[in-house]
C-alpha positions in Angstrom: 9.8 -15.5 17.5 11.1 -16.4 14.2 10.0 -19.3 11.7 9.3 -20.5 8.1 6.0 -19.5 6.4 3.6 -22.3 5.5 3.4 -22.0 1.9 1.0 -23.1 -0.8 4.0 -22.8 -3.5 7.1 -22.3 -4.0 8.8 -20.8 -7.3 11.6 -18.8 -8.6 10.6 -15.6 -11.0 13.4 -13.6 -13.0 13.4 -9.9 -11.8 13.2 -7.7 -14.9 16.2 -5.9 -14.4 18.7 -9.3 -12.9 19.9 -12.0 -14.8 19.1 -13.8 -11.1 16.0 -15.6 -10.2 14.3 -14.7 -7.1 12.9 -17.5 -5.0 9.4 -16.4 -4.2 7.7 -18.3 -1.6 3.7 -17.7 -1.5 1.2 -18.7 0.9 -1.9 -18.0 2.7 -2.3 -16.9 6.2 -5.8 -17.0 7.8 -6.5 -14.3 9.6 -9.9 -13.7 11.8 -12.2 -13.5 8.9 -10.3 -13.2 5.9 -7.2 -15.4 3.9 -4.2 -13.1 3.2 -2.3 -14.5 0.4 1.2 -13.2 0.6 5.0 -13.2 -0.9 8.1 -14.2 1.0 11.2 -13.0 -0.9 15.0 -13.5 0.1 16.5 -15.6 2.9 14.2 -15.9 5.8 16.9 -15.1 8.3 17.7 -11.5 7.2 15.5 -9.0 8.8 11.9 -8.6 7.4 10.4 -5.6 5.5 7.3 -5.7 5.3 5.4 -4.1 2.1 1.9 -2.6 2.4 0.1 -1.5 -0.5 -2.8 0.8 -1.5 -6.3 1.2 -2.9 -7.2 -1.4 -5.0 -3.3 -2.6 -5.8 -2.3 -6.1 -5.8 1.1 -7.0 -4.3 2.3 -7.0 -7.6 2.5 -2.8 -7.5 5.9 -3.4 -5.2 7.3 -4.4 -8.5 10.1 -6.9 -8.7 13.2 -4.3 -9.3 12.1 -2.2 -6.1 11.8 -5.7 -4.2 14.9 -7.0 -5.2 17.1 -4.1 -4.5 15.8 -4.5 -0.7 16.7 -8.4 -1.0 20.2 -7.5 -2.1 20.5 -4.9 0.3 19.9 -7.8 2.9 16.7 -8.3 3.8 13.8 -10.2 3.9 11.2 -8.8 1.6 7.3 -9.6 2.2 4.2 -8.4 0.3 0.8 -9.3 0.3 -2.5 -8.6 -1.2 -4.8 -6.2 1.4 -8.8 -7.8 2.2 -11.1 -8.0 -0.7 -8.1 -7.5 -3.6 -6.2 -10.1 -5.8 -6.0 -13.6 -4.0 -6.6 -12.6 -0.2 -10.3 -13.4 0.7 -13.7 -11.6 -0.4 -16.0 -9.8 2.2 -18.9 -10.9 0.0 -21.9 -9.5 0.8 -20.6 -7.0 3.1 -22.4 -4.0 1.0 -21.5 -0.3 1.4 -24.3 1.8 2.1 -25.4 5.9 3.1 -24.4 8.7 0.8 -20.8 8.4 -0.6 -21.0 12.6 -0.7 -21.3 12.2 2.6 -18.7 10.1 3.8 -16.4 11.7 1.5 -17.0 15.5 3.2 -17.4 13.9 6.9 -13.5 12.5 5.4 -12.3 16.0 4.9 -13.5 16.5 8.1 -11.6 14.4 10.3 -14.7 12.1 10.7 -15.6 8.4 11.0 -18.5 6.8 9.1 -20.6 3.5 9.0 -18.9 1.2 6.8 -18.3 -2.5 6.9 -14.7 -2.1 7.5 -12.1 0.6 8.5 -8.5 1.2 7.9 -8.0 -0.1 11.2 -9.3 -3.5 10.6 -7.1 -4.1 7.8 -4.1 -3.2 10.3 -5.0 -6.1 12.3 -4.7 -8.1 9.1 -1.7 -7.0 9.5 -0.7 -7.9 12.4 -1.8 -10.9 12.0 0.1 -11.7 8.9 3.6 -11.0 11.2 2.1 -13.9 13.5 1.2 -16.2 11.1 4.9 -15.8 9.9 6.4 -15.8 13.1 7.5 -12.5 13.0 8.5 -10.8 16.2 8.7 -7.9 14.5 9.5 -6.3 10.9 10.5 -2.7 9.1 7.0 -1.6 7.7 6.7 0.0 4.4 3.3 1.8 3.6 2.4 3.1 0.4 -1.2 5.2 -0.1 -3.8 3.3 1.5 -0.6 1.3 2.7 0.8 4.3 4.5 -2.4 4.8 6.6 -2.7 1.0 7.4 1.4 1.5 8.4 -0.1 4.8 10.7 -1.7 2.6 12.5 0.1 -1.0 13.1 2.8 1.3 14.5 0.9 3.6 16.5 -0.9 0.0 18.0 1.7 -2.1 18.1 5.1 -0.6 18.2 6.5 -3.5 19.7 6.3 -4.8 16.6 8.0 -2.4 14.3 11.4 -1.8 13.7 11.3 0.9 11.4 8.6 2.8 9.2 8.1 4.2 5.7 5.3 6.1 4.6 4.8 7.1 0.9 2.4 9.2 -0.5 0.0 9.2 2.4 -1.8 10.9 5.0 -3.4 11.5 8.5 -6.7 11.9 7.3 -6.9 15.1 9.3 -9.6 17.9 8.7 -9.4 20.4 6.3 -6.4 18.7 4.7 -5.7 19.5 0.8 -8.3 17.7 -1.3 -7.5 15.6 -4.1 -7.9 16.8 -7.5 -11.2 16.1 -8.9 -9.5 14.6 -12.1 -7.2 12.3 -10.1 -10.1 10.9 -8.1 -13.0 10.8 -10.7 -11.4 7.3 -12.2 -11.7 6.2 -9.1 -15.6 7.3 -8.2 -17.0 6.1 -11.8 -15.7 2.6 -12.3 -16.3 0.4 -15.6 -19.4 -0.6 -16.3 -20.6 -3.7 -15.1 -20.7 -5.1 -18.4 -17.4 -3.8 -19.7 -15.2 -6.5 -20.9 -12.0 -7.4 -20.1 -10.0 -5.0 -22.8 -12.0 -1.8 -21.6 -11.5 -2.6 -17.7 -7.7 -3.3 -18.6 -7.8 0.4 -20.3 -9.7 2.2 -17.7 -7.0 0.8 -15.2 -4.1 2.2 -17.1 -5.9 5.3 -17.7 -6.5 5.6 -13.9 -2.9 5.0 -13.2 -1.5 7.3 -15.8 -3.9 10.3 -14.1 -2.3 9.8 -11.0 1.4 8.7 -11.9 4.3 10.9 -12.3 4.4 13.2 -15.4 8.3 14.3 -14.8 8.9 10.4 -15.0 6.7 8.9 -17.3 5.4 5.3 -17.6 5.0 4.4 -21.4 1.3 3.6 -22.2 2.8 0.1 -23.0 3.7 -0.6 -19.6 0.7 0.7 -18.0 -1.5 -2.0 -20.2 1.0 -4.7 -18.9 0.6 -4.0 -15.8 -3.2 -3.5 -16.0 -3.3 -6.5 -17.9 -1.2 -9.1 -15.2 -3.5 -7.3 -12.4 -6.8 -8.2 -13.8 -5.4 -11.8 -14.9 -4.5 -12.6 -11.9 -7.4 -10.9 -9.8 -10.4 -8.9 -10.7 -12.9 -7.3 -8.3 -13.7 -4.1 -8.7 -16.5 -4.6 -5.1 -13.4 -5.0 -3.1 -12.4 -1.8 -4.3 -15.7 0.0 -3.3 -15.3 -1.6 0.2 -11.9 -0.3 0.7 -12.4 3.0 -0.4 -14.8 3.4 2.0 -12.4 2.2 4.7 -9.9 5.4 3.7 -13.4 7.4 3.8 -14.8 6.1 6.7 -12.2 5.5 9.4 -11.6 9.2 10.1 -8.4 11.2 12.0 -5.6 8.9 11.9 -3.5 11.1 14.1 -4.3 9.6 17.5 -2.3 6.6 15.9 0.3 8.9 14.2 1.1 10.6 17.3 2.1 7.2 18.9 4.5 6.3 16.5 8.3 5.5 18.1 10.1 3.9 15.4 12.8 5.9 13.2 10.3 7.2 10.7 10.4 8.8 6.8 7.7 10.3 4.9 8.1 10.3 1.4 5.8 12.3 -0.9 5.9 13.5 -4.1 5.8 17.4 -4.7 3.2 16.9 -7.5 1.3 14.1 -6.1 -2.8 15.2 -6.8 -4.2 12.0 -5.4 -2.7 12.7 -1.7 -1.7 16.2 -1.8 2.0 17.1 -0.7 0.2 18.4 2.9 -1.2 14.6 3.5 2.6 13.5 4.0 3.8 16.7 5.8 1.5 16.4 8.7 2.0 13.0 9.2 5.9 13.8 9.5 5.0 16.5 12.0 3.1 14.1 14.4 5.9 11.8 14.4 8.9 13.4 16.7 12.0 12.9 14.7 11.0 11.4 11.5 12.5 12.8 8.2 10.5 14.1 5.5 11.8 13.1 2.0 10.0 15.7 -1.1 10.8 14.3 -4.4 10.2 16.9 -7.0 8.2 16.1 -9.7 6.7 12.5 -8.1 3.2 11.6 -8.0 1.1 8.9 -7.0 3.2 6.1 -7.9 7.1 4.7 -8.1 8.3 5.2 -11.5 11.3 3.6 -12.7 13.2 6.1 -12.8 13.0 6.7 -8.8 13.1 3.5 -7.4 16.6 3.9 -6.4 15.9 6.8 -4.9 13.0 5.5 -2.9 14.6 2.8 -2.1 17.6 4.2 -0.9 15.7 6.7 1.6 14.1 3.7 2.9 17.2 1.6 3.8 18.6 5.0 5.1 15.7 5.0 7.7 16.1 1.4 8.1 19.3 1.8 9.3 18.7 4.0 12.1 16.4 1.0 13.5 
């Protein structure tokens, strides 16, 4: 089952690092009870890879370099925006209640909580963003959050994968590494309510220069830019509160981990201290043959200065499919 998207726009956007224009094909695909607005890159007859981001990041954090070497490498490049973040609908109203102390030591415990939504709800989002595309069935590329959502469309559905990636994740097991109180306190004590737009912007790139790779530094510059397009294009930071408690409330993901077929690669970084090093090890020892990829000196993010190398541990797991 293949077939064209149906789009709310069409446009071509210059990757910063080609002189090419990338034709950029963006829609939204109802699905249950939310929109997904999503971005359909390179020619729709290649084979799809499907992007899957973390907490709180827009599609925009699969930044147009990493995309494109994955459309020159031959394939159809999709990413989207998860529930309750950039342009894909609002659970409005939906409030999260009990303890967050709680939840979060029931997470390092292995255990499920109330919350309005889990991880595994936003894998049927998922899903059913392949169907609304008329994908059959795609590579999957996970990052974070992403990589838990991945966990479990392929432990679900493998049918519908081809391949998977997994970066900078986990199982969710018990008694797995904590993160480092300094890499997670950003995302605990959010701005203000009345904070304008210059001291959100900041406290973003503050957030993602705690967790982002030392050894491969972003310049603060970049970080704003970044912060800066994200907020522009989609602030709202309740979203973020609701998906966090998705990570914190679904519990174990290894019944889904364990399930996995598809050729499979973990990568992780060696100094990541939002998902500790351990997070992406155990999920590469629930999955029977699947390579595990340490990159010295990473962290929580995809600096420059490793996207080839990401990238090119990806299409070397792609290629097994």
């Amino acid at each position: 089952m293949t077939g064209t998207p149906e789009t709310g726009r069409s446009e071509t956007r210059r990757s910063e690092t080609y002189e090419t224009e990338v034709e950029v094909r963006a829609g939204t695909a109802s699905v249950g009870a939310v929109d997904i607005a999503y971005e359909d890159m390179g020619d729709i007859e290649n084979p799809p890879i499907l992007l899957v981001m973390g907490l709180g990041c827009q599609l925009l954090t699969w930044s147009m370099p990493f995309c494109r070497k994955l459309i020159d490498a031959g394939y159809r490049v999709i990413r989207f925006d998860n529930r309750d973040i950039g342009l894909s609908g609002k659970l409005d109203g939906q409030r999260v209640t009990g303890n967050i102390l709680l939840r979060l030591v029931r997470h390092e415990l292995g255990q499920s909580s109330s919350v309005p939504y889990t991880v595994v709800d936003m894998a049927e989002d998922t899903v059913g963003l392949l169907d609304h595309l008329g994908i059959e069935s795609a590579h999957i590329v996970g990052a974070s959050m992403g990589g838990m959502i991945t966990q479990v469309v392929a432990g679900s559905h493998p049918e519908r994968i081809r391949s998977v990636s997994i970066l900078f994740s986990s199982t969710n097991e018990a008694f797995l590494p904590p993160p480092d109180v300094r890499a997670l306190a950003p995302l605990l004590r959010p701005p203000p309510k009345n904070a304008t737009r210059e001291q959100i912007i900041e406290h973003q790139a503050t957030t993602f220069q705690t967790i982002g790779s030392k050894q491969f530094p972003t310049t603060r510059d970049e970080r704003v830019a970044d912060a800066t397009e994200a907020y522009d294009r989609g602030y709202y930071p309740a979203g973020i509160v609701r998906q966090l408690a998705a990570i914190t409330g679904t519990g174990s993901l290894a019944k889904y981990t364990k399930r996995i077929t598809a050729p499979t690669v973990v990568i992780h970084g060696t100094a990541d201290p939002l998902v500790r090093p351990a997070g992406g090890k155990a999920i590469a020892r629930h999955v029977a043959g699947s390579e595990l990829v340490l990159i010295d000196g990473m962290a929580h993010d995809i600096p420059n200065a490793l996207v080839d190398r990401v990238v090119d541990a990806i299409l070397t797991n792609v290629a097994k499919a």
